[in-house]
Gaussian input, Z-matrix of N, CA and C with variables (Angstrom, degrees):
# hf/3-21g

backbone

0 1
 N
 C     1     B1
 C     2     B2     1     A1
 N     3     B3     2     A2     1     D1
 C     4     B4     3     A3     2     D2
 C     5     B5     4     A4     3     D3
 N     6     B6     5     A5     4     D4
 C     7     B7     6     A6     5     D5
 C     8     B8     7     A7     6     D6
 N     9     B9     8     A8     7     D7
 C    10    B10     9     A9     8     D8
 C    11    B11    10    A10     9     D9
 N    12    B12    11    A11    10    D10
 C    13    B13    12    A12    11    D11
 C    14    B14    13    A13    12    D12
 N    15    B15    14    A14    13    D13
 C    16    B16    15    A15    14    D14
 C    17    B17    16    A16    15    D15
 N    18    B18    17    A17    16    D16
 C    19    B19    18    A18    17    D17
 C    20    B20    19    A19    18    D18
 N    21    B21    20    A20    19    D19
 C    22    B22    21    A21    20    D20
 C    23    B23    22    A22    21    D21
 N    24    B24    23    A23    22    D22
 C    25    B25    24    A24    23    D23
 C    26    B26    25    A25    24    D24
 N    27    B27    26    A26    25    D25
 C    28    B28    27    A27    26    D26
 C    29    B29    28    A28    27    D27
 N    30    B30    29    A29    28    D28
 C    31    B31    30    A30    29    D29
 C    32    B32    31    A31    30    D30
 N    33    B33    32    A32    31    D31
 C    34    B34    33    A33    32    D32
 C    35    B35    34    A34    33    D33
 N    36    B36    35    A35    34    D34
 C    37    B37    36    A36    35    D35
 C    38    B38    37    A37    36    D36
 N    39    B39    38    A38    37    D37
 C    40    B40    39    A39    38    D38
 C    41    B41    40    A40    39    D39
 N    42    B42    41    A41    40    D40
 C    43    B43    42    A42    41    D41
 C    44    B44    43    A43    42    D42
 N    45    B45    44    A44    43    D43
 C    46    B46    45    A45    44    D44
 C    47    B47    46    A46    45    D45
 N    48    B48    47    A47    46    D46
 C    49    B49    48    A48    47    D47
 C    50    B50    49    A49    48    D48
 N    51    B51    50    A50    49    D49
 C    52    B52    51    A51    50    D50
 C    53    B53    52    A52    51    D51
 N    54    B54    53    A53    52    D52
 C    55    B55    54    A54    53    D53
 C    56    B56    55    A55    54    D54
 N    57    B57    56    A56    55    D55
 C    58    B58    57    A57    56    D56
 C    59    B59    58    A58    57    D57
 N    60    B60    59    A59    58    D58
 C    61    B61    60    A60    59    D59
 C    62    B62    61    A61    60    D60
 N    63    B63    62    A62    61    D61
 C    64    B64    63    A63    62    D62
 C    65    B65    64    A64    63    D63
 N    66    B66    65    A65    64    D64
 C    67    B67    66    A66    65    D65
 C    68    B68    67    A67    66    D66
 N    69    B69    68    A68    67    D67
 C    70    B70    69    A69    68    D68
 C    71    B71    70    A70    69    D69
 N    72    B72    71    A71    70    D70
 C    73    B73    72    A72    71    D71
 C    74    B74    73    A73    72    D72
 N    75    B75    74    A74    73    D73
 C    76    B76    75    A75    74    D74
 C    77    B77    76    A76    75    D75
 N    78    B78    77    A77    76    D76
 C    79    B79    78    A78    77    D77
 C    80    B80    79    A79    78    D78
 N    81    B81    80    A80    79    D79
 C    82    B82    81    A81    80    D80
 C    83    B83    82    A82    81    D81
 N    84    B84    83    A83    82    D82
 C    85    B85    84    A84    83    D83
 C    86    B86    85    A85    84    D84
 N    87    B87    86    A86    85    D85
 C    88    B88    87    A87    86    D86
 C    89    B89    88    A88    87    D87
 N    90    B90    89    A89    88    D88
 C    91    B91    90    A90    89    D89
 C    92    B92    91    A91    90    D90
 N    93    B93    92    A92    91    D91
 C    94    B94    93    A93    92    D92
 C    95    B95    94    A94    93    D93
 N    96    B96    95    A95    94    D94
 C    97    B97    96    A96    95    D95
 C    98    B98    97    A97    96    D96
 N    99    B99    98    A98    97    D97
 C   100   B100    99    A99    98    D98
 C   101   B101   100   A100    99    D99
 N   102   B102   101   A101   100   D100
 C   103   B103   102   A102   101   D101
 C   104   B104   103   A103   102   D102
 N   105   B105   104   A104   103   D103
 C   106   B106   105   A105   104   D104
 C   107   B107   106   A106   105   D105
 N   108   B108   107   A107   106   D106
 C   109   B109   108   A108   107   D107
 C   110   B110   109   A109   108   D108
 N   111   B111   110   A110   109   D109
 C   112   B112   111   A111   110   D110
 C   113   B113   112   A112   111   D111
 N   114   B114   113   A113   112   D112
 C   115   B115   114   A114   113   D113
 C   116   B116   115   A115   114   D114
 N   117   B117   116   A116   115   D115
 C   118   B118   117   A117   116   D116
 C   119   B119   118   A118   117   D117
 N   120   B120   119   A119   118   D118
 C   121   B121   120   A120   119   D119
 C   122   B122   121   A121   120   D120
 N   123   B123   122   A122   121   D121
 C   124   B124   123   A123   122   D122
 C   125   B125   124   A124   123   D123
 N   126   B126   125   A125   124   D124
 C   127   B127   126   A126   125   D125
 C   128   B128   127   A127   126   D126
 N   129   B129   128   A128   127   D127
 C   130   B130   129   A129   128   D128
 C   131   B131   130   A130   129   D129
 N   132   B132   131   A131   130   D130
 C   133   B133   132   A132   131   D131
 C   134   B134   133   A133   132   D132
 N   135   B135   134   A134   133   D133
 C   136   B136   135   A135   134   D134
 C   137   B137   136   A136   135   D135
 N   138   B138   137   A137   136   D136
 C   139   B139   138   A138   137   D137
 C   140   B140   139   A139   138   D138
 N   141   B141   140   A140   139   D139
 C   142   B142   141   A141   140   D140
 C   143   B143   142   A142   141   D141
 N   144   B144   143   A143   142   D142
 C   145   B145   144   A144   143   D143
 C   146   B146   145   A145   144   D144
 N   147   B147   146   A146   145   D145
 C   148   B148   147   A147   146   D146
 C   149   B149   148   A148   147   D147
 N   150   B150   149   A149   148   D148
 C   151   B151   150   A150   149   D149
 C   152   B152   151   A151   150   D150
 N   153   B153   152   A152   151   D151
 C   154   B154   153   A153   152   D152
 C   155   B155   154   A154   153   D153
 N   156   B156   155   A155   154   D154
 C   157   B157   156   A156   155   D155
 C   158   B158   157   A157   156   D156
 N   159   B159   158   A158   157   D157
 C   160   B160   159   A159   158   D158
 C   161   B161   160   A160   159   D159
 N   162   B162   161   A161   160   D160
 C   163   B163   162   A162   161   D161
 C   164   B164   163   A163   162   D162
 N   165   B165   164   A164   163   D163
 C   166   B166   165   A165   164   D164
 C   167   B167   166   A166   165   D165
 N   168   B168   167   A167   166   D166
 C   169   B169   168   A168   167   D167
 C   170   B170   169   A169   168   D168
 N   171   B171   170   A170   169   D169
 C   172   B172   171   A171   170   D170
 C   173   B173   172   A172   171   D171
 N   174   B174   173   A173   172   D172
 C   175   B175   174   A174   173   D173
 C   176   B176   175   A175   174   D174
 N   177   B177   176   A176   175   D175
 C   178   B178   177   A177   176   D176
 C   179   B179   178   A178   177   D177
 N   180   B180   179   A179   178   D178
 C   181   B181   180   A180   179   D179
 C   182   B182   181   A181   180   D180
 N   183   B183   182   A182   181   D181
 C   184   B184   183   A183   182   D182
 C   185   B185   184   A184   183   D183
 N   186   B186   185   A185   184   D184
 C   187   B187   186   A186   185   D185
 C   188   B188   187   A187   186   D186
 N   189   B189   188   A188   187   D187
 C   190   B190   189   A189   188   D188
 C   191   B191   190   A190   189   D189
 N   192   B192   191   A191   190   D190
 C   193   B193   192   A192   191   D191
 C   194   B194   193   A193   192   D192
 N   195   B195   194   A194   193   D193
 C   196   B196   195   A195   194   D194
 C   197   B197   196   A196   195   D195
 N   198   B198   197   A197   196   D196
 C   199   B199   198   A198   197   D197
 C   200   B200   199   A199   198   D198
 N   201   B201   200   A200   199   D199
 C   202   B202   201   A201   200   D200
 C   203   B203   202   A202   201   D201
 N   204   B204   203   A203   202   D202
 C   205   B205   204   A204   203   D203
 C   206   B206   205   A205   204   D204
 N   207   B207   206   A206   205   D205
 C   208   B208   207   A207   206   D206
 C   209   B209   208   A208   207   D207
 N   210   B210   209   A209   208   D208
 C   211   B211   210   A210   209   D209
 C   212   B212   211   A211   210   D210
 N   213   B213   212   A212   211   D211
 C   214   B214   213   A213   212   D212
 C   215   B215   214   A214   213   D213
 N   216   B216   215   A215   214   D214
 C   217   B217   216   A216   215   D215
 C   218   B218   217   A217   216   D216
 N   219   B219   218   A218   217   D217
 C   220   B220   219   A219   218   D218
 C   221   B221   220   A220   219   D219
 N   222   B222   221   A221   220   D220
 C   223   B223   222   A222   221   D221
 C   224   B224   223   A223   222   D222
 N   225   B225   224   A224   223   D223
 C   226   B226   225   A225   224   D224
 C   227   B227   226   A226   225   D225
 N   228   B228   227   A227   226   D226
 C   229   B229   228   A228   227   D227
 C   230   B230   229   A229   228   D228
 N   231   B231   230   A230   229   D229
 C   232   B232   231   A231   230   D230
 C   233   B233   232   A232   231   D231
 N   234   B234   233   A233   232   D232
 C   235   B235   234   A234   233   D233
 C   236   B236   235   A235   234   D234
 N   237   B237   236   A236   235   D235
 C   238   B238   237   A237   236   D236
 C   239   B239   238   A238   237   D237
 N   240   B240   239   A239   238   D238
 C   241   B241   240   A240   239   D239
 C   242   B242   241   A241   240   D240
 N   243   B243   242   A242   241   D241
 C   244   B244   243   A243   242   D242
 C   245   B245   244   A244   243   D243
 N   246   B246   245   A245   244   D244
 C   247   B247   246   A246   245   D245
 C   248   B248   247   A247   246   D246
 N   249   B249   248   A248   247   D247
 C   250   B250   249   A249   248   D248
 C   251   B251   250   A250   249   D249
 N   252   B252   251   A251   250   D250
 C   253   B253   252   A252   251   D251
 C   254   B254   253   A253   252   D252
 N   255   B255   254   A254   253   D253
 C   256   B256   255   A255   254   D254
 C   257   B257   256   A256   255   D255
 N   258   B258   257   A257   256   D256
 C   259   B259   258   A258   257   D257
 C   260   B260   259   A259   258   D258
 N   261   B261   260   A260   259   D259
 C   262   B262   261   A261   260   D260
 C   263   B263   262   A262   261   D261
 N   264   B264   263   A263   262   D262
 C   265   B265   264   A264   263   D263
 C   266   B266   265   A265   264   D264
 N   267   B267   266   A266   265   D265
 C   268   B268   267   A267   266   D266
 C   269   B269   268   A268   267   D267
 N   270   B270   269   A269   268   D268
 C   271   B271   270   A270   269   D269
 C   272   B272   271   A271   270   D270
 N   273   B273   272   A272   271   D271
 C   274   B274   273   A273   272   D272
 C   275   B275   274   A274   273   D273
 N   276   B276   275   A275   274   D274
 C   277   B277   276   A276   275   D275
 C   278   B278   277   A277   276   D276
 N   279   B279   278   A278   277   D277
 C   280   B280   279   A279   278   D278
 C   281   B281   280   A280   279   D279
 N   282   B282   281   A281   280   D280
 C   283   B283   282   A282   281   D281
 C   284   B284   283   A283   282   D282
 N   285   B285   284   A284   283   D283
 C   286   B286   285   A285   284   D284
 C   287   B287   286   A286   285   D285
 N   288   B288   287   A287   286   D286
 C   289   B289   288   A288   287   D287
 C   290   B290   289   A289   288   D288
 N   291   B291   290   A290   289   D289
 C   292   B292   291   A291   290   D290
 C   293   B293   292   A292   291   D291

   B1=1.4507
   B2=1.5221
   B3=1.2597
   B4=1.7690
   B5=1.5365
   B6=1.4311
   B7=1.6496
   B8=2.0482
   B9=1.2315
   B10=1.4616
   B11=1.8002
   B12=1.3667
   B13=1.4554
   B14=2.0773
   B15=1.3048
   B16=1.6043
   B17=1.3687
   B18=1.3565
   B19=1.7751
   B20=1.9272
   B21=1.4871
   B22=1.3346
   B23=1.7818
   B24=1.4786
   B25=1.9000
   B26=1.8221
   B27=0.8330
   B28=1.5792
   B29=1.5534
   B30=0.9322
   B31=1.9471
   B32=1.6078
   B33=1.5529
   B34=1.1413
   B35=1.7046
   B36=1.8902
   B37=1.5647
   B38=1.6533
   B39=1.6478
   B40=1.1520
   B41=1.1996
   B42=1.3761
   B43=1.5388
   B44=1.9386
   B45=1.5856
   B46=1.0751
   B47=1.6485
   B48=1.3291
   B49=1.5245
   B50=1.4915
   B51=1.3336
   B52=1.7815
   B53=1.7652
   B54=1.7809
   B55=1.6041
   B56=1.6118
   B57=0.9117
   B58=1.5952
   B59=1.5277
   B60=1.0318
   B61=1.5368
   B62=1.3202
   B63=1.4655
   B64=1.7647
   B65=1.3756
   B66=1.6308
   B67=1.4367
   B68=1.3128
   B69=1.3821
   B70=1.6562
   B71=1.4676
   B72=1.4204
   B73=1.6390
   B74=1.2649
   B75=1.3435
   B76=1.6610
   B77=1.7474
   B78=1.6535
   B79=2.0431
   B80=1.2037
   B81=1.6720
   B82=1.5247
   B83=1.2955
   B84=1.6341
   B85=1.3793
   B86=1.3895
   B87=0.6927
   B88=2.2312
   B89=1.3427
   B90=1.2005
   B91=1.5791
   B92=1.6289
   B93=1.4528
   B94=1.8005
   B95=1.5691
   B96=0.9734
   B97=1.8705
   B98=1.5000
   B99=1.5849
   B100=1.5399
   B101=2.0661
   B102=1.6168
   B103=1.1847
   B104=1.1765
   B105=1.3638
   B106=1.7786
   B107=1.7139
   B108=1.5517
   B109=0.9829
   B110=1.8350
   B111=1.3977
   B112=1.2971
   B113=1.6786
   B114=1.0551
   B115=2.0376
   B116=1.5869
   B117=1.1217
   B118=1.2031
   B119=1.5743
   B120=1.1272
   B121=1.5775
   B122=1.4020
   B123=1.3446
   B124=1.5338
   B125=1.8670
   B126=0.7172
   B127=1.7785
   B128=1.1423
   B129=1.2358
   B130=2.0120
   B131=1.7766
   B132=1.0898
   B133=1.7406
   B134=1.3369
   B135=1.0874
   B136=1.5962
   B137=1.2561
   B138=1.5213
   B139=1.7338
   B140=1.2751
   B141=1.8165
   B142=0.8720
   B143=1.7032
   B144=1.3907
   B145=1.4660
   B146=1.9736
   B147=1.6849
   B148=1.4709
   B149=1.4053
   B150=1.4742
   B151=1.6356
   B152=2.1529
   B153=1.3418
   B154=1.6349
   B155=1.4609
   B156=1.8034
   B157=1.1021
   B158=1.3522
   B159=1.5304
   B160=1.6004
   B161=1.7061
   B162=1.1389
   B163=1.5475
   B164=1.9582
   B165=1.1144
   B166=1.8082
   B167=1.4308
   B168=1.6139
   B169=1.3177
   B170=1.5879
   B171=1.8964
   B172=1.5975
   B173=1.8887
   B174=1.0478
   B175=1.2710
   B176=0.9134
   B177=1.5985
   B178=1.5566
   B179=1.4207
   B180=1.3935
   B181=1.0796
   B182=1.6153
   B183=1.3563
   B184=1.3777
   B185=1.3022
   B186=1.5006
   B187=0.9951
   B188=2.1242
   B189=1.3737
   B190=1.4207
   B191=1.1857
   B192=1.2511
   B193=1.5052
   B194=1.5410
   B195=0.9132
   B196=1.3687
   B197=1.4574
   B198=1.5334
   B199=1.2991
   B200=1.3044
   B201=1.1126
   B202=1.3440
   B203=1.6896
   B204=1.4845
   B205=1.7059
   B206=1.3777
   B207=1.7888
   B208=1.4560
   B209=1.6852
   B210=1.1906
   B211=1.7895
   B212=1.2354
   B213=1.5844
   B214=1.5477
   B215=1.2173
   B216=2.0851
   B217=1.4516
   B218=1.0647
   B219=1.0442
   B220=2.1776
   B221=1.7942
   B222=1.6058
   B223=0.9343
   B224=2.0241
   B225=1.2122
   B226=1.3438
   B227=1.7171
   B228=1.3060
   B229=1.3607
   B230=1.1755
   B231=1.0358
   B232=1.5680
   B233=1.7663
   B234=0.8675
   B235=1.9709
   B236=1.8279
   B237=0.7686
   B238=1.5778
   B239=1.8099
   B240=1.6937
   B241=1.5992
   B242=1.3269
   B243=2.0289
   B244=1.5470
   B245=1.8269
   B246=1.1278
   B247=1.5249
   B248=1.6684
   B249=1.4470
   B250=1.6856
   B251=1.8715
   B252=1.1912
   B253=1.6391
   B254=1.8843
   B255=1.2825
   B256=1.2727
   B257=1.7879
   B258=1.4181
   B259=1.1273
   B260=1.7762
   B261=1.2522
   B262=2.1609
   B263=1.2695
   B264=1.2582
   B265=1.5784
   B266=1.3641
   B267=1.6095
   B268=1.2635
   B269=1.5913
   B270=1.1513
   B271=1.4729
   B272=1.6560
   B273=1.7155
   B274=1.5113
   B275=1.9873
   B276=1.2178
   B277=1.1727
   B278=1.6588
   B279=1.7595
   B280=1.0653
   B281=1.5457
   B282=0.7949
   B283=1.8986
   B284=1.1806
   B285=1.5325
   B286=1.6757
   B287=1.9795
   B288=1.8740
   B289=1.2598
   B290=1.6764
   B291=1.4727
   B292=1.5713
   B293=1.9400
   A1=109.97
   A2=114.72
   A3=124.08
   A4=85.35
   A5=120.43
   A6=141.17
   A7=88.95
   A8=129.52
   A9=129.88
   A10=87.52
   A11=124.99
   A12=142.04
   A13=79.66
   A14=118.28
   A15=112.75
   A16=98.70
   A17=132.49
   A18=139.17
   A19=86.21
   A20=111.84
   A21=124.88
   A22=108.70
   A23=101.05
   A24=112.76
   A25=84.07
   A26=117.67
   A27=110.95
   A28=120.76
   A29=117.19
   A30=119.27
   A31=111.73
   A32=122.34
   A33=130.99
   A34=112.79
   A35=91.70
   A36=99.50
   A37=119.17
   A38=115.09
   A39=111.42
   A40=133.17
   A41=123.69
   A42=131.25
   A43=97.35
   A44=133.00
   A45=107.68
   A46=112.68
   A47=101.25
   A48=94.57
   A49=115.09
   A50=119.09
   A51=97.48
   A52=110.66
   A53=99.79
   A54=94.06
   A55=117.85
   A56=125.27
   A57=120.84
   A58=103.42
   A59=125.26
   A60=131.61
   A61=98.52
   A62=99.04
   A63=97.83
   A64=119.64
   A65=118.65
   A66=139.96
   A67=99.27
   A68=99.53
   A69=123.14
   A70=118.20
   A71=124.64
   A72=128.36
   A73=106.09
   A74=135.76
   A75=131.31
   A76=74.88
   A77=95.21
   A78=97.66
   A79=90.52
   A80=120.79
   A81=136.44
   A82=110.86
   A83=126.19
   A84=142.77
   A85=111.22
   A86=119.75
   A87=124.00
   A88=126.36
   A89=120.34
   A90=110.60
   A91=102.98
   A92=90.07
   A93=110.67
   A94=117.83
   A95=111.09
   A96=108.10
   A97=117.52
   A98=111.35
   A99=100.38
   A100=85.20
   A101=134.47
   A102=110.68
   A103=96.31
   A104=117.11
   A105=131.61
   A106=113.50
   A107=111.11
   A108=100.64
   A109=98.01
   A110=126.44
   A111=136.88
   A112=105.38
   A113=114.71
   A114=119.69
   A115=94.14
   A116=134.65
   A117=163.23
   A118=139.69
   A119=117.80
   A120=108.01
   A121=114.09
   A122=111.79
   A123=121.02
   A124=101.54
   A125=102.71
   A126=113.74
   A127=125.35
   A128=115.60
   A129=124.35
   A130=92.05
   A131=128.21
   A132=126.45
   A133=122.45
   A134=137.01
   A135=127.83
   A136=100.90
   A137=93.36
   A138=92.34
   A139=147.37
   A140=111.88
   A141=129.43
   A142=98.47
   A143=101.56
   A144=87.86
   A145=102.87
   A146=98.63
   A147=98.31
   A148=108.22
   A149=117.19
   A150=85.59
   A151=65.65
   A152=121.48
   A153=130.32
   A154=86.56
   A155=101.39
   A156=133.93
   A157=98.88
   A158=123.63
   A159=127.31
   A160=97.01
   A161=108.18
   A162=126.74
   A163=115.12
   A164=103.64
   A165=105.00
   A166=128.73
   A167=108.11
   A168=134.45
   A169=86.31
   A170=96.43
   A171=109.02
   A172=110.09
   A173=108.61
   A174=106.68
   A175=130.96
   A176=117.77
   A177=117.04
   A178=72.10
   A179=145.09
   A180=137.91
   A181=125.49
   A182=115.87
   A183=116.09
   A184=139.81
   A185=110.09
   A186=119.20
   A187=110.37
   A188=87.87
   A189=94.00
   A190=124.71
   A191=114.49
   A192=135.27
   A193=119.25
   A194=116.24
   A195=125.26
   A196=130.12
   A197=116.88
   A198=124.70
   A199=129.12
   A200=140.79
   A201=159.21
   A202=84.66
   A203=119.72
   A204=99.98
   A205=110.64
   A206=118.04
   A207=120.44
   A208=99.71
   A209=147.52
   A210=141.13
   A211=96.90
   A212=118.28
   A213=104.15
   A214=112.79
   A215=99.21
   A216=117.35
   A217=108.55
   A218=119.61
   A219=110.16
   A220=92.67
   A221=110.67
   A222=115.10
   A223=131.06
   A224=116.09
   A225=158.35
   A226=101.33
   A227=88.21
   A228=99.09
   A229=108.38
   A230=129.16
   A231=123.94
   A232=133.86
   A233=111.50
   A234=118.58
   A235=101.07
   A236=124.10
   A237=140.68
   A238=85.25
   A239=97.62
   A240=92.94
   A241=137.16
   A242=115.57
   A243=73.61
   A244=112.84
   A245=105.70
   A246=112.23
   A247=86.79
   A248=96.16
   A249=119.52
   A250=84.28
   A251=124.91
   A252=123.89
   A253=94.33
   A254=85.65
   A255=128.17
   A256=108.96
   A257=126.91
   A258=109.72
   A259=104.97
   A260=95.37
   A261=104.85
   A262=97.27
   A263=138.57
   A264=140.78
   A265=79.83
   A266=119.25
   A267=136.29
   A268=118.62
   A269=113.25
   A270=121.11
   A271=108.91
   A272=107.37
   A273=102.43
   A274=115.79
   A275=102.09
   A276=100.05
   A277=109.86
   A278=107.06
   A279=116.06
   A280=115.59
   A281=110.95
   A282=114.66
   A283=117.93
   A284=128.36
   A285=112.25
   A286=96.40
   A287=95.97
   A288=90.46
   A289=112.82
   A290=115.35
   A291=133.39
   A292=101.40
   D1=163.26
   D2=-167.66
   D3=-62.16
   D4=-72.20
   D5=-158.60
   D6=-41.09
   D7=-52.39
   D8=-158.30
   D9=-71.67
   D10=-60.20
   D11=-133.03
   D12=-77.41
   D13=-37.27
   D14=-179.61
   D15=-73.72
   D16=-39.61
   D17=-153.55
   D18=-64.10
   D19=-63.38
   D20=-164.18
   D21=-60.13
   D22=-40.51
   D23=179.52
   D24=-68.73
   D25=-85.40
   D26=-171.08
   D27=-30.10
   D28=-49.92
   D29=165.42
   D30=-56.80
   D31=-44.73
   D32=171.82
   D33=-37.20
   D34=-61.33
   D35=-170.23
   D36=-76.19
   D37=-18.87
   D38=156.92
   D39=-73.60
   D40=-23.60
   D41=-173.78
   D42=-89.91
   D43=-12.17
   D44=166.32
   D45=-100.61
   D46=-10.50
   D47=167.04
   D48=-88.00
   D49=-26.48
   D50=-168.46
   D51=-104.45
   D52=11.60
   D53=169.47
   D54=-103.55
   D55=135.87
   D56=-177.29
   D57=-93.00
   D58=-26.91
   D59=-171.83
   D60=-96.23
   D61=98.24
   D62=164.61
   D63=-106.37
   D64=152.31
   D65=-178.45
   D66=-96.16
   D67=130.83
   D68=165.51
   D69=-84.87
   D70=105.17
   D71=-160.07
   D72=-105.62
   D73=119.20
   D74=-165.18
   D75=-120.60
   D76=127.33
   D77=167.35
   D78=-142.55
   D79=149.91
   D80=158.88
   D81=-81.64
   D82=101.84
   D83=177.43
   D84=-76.93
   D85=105.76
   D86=156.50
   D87=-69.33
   D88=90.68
   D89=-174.47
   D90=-121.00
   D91=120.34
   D92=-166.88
   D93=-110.85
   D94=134.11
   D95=170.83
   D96=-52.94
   D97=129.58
   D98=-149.16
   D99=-130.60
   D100=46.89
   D101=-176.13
   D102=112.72
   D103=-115.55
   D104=178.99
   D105=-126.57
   D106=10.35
   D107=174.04
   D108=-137.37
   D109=-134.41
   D110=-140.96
   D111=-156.38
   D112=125.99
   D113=-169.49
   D114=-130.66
   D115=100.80
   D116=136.30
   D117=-48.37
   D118=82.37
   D119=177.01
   D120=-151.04
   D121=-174.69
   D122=-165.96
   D123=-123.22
   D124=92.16
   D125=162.62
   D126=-28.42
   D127=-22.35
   D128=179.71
   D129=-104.47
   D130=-17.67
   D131=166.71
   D132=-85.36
   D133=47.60
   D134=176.65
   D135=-15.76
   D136=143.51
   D137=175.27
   D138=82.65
   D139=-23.24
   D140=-150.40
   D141=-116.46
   D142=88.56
   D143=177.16
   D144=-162.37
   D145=168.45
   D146=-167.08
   D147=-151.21
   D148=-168.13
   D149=-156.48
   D150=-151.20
   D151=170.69
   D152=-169.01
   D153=169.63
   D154=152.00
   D155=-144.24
   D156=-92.95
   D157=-22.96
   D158=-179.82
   D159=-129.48
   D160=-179.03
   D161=162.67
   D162=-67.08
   D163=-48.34
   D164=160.27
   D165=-44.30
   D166=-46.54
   D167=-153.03
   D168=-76.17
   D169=-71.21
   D170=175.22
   D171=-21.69
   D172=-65.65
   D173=-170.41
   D174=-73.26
   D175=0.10
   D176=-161.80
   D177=-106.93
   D178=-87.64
   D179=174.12
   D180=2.39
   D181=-62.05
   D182=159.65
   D183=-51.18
   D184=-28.86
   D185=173.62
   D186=-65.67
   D187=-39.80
   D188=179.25
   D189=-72.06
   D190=-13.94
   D191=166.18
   D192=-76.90
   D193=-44.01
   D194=164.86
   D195=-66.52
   D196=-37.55
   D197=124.56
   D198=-29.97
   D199=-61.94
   D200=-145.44
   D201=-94.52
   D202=-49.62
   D203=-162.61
   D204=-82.69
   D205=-34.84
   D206=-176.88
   D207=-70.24
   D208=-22.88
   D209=159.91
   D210=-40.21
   D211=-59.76
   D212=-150.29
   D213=-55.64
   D214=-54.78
   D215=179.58
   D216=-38.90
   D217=-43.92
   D218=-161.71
   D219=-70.28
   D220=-67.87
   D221=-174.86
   D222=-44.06
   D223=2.92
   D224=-170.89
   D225=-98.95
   D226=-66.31
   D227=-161.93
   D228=123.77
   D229=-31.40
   D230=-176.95
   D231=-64.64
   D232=136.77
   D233=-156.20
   D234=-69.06
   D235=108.16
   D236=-170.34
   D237=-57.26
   D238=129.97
   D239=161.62
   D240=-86.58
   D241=145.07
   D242=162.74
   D243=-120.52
   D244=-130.95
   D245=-161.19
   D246=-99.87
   D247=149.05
   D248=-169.23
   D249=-85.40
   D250=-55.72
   D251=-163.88
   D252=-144.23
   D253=-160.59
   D254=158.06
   D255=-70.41
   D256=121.96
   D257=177.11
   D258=-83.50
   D259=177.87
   D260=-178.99
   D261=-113.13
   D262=120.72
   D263=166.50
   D264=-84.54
   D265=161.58
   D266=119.07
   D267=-166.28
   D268=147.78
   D269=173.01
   D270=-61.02
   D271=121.56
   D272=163.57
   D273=-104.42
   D274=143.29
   D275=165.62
   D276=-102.24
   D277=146.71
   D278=-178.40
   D279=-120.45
   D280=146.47
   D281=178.84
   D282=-111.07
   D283=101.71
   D284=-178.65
   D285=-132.63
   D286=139.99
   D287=174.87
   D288=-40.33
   D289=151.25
   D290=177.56
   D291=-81.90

């Protein structure tokens, strides 16, 4: 809802103004062709994902999302995750009788 999406922008803009100690967050983003637009997210964020009209959009958006989800977490209390490795892309092929 608009009322939640300001609650979360408002925590965002207080937690980068009233912390002086900032964390450096390295995440592997996926941004996939979703229809006519772009589905965007980070795999070590449950949850954390957004969808923009180009590949730019996608990402600028995500970025703000990812922002927006590690505030809460901290602000929670909860320990921001990170990535187990390097993830493995690869294409599988599958074979099923026709």
């Amino acid at each position: 809802s608009t009322g939640m999406a300001a609650s979360l922008c408002a925590r965002a803009v207080w937690f980068r103004s009233y912390n002086t100690h900032m964390a450096d967050y390295s995440f592997t983003a996926v941004i996939e062709p979703d229809d006519d637009s772009f589905h965007a997210y980070v795999p070590a964020l449950p949850g954390c994902h957004t969808f923009g009209d180009t590949i730019d959009e996608a990402r600028a958006n995500l970025i703000e999302a990812v922002e927006l989800h590690i505030a809460c977490l901290i602000e929670d209390g909860i320990e921001v995750p990170h990535e187990a490795g390097e993830p493995i892309v690869e294409k599988l092929h599958v074979l099923l009788p026709a």
